[in-house]
C-alpha positions as CSV (number, residue, x, y, z in Angstrom):
1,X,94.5,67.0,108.6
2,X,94.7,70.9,109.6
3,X,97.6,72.8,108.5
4,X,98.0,74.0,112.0
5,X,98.3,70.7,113.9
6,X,101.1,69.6,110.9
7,X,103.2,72.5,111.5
8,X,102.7,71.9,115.3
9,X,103.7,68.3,114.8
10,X,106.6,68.9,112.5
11,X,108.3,71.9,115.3
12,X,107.6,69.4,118.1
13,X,109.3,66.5,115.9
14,X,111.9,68.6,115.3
15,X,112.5,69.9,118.4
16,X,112.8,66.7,120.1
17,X,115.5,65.2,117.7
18,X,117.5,68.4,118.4
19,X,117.2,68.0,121.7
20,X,118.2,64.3,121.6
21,X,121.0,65.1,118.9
22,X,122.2,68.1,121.1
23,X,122.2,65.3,124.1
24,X,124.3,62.6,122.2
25,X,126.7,64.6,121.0
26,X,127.5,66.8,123.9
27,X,128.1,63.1,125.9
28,X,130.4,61.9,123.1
29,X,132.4,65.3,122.7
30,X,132.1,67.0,126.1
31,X,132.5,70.3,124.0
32,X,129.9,72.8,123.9
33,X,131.0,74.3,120.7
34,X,131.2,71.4,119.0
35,X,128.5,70.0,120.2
36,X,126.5,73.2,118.5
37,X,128.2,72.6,115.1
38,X,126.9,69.4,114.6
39,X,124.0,69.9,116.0
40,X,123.3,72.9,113.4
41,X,124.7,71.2,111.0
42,X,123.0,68.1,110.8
43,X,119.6,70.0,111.3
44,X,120.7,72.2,108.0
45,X,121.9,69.2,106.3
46,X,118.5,67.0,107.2
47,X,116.3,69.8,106.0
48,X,118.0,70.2,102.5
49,X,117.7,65.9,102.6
50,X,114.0,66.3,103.1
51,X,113.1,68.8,100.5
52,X,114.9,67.1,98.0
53,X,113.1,63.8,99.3
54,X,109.8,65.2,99.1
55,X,111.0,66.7,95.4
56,X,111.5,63.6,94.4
57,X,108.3,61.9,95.6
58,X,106.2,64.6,94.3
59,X,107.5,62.9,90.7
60,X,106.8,59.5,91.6
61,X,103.2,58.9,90.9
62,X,103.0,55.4,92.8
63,X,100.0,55.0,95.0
64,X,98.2,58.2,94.1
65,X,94.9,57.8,93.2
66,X,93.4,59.4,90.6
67,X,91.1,62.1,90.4
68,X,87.8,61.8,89.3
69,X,87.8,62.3,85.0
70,X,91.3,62.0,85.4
71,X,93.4,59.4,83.2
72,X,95.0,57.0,84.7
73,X,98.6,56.6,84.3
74,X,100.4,52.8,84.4
C-alpha cells in the first residue's frame, strides 16, 4: 500500500475518534475545558500506547514470513 494513502488513512482515523471522543465527553461533562483535557489527553496517551504496541510487535516474529535464503526461526 502507498505511504500516502496510509498516512491519509491514519489522520482521517484519527480524526474521527477525536471527533467522537470530543462529542462523548462534552455530553457527559457539559464543560468545554474539560472536555479539551481529556480529549488531548487521551489522544497523547493512545499514541504513546500505540508506539509501544507496535515496539513490541516489531519483536514478536509470529506470522512473518521469511525472506528468501533467510533461516527460519521456530
Amino acid at each position: 500500500m502507498n505511504n500516502k494513502r496510509i498516512l491519509a488513512k491514519t489522520v482521517l482515523y484519527r480524526g474521527i475518534v477525536t471527533a467522537i471522543l470530543f462529542a462523548v465527553s462534552w455530553i457527559f461533562t457539559g464543560n468545554i475545558t474539560d472536555t479539551t483535557v481529556i480529549t488531548v489527553t487521551f489522544n497523547v496517551l493512545a499514541t504513546i500506547a500505540y508506539f509501544l504496541h507496535e515496539k513490541m510487535w516489531d519483536k514478536i516474529r509470529w506470522g512473518i514470513k521469511p525472506e528468501l535464503g533467510q533461516p527460519r526461526i521456530s
